[in-house]
C-alpha positions in Angstrom: 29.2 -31.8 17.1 30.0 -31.3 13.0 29.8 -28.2 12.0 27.0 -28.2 10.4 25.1 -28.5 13.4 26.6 -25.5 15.2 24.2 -22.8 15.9 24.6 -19.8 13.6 25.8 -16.3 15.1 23.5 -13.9 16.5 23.2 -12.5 13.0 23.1 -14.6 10.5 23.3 -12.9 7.1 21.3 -13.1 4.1 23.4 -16.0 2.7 22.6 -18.0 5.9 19.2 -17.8 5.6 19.3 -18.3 1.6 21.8 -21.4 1.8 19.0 -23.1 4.1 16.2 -22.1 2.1 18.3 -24.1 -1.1 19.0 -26.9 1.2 14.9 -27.2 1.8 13.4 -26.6 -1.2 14.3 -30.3 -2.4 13.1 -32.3 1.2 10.3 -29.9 1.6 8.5 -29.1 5.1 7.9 -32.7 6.0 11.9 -33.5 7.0 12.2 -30.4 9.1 12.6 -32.5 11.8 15.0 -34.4 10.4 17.4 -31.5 10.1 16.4 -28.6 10.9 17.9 -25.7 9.3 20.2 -23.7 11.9 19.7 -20.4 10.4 16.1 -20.8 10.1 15.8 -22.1 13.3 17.5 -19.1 14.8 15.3 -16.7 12.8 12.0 -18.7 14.6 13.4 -18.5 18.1 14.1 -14.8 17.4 10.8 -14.2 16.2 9.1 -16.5 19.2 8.1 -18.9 17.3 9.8 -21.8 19.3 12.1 -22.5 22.5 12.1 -26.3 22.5 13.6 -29.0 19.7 10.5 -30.3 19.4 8.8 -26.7 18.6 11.6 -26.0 15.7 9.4 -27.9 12.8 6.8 -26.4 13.5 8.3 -22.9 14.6 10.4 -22.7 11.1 7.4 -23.8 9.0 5.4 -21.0 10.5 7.8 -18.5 10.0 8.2 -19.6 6.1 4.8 -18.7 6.1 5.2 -15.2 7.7 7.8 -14.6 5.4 5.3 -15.5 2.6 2.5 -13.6 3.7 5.3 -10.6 4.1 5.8 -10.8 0.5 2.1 -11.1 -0.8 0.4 -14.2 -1.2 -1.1 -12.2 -3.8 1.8 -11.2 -5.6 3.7 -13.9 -7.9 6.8 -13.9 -5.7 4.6 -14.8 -2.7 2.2 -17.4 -4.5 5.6 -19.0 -6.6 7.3 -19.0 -2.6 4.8 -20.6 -1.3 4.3 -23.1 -3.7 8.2 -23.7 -4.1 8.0 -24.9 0.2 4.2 -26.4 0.0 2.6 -24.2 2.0 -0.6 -24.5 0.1 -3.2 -27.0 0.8 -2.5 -30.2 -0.8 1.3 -29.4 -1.5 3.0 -30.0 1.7 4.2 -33.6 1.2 4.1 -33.5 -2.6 7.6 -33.8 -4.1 9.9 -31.2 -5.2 9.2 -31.4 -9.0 5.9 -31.2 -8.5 6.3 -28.1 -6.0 8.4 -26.5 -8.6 6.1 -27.3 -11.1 3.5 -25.1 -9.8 5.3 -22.1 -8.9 6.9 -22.3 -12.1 2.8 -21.8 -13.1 2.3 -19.1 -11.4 4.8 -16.8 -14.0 3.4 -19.3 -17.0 6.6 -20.7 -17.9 8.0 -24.6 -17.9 9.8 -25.7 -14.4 13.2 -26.1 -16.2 13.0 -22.4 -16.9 11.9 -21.4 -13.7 14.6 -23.3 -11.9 17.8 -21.6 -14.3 16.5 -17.7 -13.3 12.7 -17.0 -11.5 13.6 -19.9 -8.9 16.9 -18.3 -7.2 14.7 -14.7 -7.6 12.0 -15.8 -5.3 14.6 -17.9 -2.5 16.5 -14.6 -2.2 13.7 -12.5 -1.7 12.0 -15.2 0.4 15.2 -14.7 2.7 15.1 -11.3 2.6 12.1 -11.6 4.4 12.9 -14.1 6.6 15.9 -11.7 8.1 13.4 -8.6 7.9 11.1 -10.4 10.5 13.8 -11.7 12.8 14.9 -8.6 13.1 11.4 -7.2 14.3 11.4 -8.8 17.5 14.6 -8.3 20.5 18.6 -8.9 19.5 19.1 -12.7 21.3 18.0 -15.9 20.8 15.2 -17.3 22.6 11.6 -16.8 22.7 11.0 -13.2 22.4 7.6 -11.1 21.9 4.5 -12.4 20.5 4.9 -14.0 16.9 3.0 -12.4 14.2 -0.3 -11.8 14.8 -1.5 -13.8 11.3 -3.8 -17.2 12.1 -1.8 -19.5 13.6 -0.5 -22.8 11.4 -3.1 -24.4 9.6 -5.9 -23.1 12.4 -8.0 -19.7 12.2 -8.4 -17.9 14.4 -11.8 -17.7 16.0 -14.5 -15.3 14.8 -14.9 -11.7 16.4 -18.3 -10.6 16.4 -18.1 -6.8 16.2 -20.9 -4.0 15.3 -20.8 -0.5 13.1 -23.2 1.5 12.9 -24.3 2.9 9.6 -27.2 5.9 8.9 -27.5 5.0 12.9 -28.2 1.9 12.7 -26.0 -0.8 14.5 -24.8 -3.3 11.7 -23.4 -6.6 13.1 -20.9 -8.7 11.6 -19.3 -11.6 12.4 -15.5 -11.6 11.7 -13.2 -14.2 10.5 -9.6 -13.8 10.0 -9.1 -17.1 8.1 -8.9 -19.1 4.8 -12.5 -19.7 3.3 -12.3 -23.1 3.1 -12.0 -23.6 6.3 -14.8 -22.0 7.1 -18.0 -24.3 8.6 -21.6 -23.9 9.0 -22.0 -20.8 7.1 -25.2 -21.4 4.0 -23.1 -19.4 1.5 -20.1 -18.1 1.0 -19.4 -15.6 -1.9 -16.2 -15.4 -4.0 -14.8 -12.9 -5.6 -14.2 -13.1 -10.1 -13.2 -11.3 -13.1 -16.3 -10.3 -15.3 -16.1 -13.3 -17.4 -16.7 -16.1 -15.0 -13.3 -17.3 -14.9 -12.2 -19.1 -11.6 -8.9 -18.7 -10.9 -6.2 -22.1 -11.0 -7.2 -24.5 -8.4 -3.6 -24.4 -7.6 -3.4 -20.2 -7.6 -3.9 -19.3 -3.6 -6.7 -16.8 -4.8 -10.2 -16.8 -3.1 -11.1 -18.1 -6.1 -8.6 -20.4 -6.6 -9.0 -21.7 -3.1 -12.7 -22.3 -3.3 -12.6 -23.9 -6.3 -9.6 -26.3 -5.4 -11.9 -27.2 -1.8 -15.3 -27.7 -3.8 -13.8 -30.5 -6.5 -14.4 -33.6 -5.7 -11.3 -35.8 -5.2 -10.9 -39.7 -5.4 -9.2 -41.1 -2.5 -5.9 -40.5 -4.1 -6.7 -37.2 -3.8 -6.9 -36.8 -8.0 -9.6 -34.3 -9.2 -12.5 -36.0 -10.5 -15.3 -33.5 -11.2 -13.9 -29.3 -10.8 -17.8 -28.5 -9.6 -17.7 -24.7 -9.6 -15.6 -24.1 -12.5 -17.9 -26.9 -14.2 -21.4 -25.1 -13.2 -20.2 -21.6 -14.1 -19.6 -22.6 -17.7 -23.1 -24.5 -17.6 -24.1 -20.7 -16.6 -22.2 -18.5 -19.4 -23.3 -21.0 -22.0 -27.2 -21.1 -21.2 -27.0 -17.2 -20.7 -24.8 -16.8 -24.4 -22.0 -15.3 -22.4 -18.9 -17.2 -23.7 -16.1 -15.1 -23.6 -17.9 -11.6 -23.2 -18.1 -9.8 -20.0 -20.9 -9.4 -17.7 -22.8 -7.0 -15.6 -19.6 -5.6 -12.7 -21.6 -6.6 -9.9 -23.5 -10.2 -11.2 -23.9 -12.5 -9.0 -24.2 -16.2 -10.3 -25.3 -19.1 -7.8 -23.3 -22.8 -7.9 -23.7 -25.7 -5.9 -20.5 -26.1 -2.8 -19.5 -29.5 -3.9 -17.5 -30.9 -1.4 -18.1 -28.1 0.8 -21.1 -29.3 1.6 -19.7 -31.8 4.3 -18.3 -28.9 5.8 -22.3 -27.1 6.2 -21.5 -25.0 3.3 -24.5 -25.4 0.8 -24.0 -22.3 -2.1 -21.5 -20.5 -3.6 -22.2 -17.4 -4.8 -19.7 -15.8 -7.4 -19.5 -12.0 -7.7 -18.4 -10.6 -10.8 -16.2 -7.6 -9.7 -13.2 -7.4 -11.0 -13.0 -5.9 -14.9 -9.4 -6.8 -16.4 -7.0 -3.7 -17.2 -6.7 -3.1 -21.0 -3.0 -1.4 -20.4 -1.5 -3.7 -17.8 -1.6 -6.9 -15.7 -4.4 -6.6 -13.0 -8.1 -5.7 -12.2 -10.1 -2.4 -11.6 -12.9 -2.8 -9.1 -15.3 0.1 -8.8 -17.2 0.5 -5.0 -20.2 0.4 -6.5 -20.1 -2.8 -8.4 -19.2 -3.7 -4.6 -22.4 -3.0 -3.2 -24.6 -4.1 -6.2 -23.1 -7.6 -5.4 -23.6 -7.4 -2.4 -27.7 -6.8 -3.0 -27.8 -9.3 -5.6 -26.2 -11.9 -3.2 -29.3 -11.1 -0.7 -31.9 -11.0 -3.9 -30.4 -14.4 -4.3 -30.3 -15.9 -1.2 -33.8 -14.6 -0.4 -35.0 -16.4 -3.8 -33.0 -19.6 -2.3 -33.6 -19.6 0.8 -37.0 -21.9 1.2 -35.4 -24.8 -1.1 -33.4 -25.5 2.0 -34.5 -27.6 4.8 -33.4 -26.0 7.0 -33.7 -22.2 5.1 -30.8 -20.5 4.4 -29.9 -18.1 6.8 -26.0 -17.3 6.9 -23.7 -15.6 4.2 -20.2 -14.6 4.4 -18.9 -11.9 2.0 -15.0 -11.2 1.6 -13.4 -8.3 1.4 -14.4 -7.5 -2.2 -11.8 -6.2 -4.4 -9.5 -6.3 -2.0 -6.7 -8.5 -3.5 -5.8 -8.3 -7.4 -7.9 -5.2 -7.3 -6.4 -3.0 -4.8 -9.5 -1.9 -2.9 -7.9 -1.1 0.7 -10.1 -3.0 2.9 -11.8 -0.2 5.0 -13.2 1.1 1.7 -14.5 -2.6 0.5 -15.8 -2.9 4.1 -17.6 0.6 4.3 -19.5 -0.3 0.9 -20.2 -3.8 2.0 -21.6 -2.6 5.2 -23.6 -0.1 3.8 -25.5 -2.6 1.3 -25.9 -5.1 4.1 -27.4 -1.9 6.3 -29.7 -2.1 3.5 -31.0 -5.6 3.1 -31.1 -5.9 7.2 -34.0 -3.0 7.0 -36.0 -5.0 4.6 -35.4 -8.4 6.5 -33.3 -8.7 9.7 -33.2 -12.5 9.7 -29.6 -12.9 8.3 -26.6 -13.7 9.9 -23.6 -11.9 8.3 -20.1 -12.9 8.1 -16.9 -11.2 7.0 -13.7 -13.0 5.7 -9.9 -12.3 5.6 -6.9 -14.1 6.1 -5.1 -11.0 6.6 -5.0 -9.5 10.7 -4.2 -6.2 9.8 -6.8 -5.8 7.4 -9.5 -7.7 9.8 -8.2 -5.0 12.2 -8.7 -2.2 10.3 -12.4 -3.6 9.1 -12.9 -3.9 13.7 -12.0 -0.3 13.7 -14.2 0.9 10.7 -16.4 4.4 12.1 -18.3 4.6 9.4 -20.1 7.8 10.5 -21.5 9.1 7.0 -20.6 6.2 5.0 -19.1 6.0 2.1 -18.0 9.0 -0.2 -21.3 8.6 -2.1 -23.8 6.3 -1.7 -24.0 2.8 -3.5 -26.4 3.0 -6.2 -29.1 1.3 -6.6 
């Protein structure tokens, strides 16, 4: 045995883990198999994520995405990682320049200079997460305690039905801790945008971006041919005289699902929550402007729902506000469930559903005693 197939120490430092990281980024996830990396693999077996050879692909490609998640997938160091190893749908196979290529997106700068500084940045802090898992979980090598509770590799989890109560009245959810798109069989799903209307990148790992990357439709080379929601939401600014000027925090403006549809989805509602800062990079999202969305999603769906054979009768909210705009989730959930409260008392028909891809935060939303409700009360 050479010695680059010798089974790093019981430790392996930072450098371990970072040398391996450099020596995938070019081959990508799809040759794990043919040489799996030995720190890597050491850090999955200490994290029990695998205990056989043939679990080690599979094992190091979930904890690469552990690691990401650890970082933020909504941060730029966690969306530029996870492009960089082709964690995001439709970038596992595709080759390293074009991997690079879009993290290099993500900071709006060209691949070339992304590769001589930002690059290194996000493998080292990729790495550093990587050895801050291991280290969560027992001192040898082998399958240890359960691996991190996120949804496991490229499956949700299944849906929790849970109940709160709100003004004493039981509120009933159903709960999935998953990516939208792979969501089935719910009538609508509602996404989260900025004020103006603008979808995020199809190749940002955004709600937004994610929905509007799973609705285009897609030649059987997999090349965009029509971007459907980003294309009907323009129809809307323009034929409302809304180009480039903000709208109503809180409007809610109905698309078709595009290729979502073969997956039961038949709308799209997009909620316009989140106002850009003047000072700095991000978005404010009031509670309020949560719950207004929430109504005008029902006032929506209600207006919909006979143009359907069969009606409408599902719609699955996300935690609102909860990513670029720093709502924690309990407090996106309390105003959500309040609203729904609400629009259940005028017509119980509904079934709704809840979406996150995070666990803790789908844990916290389980937990949610809502007792008085929110602070103050949404406004009508």
């Amino acid at each position: 045995m050479g010695k680059d197939d010798e089974s790093p120490p019981n430790t392996p430092s930072h450098a371990d883990i970072l040398k391996d990281l450099r020596a995938l980024r070019r081959p990508g996830l799809v040759h794990l198999r043919d040489a799996p990396p030995p720190a890597l693999r050491w850090a999955a077996e200490r994290r029990g994520l695998c205990a056989k050879d043939d679990e080690v692909p599979a094992g190091v490609e979930e904890l690469l995405r552990q690691a990401v998640r650890r970082l933020g997938e909504d941060d730029d160091l966690g969306r530029a990682a996870a492009y960089t190893f082709g964690l995001v749908a439709g970038f596992r196979g595709a080759a390293a320049q074009d991997r690079r290529r879009r993290a290099a997106g993500v900071y709006g700068i060209a691949p070339e200079t992304f590769r001589r500084g930002p690059e290194e940045r996000v493998l080292k802090q990729l790495a550093e997460a990587v050895l801050a898992l291991s280290r969560e979980h027992g001192s040898g090598r082998g399958p240890r305690a359960a691996p991190d509770p996120g949804p496991p590799r490229n499956a949700p989890a299944p849906p929790e039905t849970f109940t709160t109560t709100v003004a004493d009245a039981p509120v009933p959810f159903v709960l999935h801790v998953s990516p939208v798109e792979l969501l089935r069989d719910i009538d609508i799903l509602v996404s989260s945008e900025n004020v103006y209307l603008e979808m995020s990148k199809t190749f940002i790992p955004t709600l937004s971006g994610s929905l509007r990357s799973a609705a285009a439709i897609r030649d059987a080379a997999g090349e965009l041919v029509e971007d459907v929601l980003a294309n009907e939401l323009a129809t809307w600014v323009r034929r409302h005289h809304r180009p480039g000027l903000q709208v109503r925090p809180g409007t809610v403006v109905p698309t078709s699902s595009g290729a979502l549809a073969g997956q039961g989805v038949h709308r799209i509602y997009h909620a316009a929550v989140a106002v850009p800062l003047r000072d700095r990079d991000g978005y404010s999202v009031a509670p309020d402007d949560i719950a207004r969305a929430v109504r005008e999603s029902f006032a929506l769906a209600r207006a919909e729902r006979d143009e359907f054979d069969p009606p409408l009768s599902s719609i699955c909210f996300p935690l609102l506000g909860t990513g670029r705009g720093r709502v924690p989730p309990e407090v996106s959930a309390r105003w959500i469930a309040w609203a729904v409260h609400e629009e259940l008392q005028r017509d119980p028909r509904w079934t709704v559903h809840l979406v996150t891809r995070n666990r803790a935060a789908a844990e916290a939303v389980a937990d949610l005693d809502l007792g008085a409700g929110p602070t103050a009360r949404p406004s009508p």
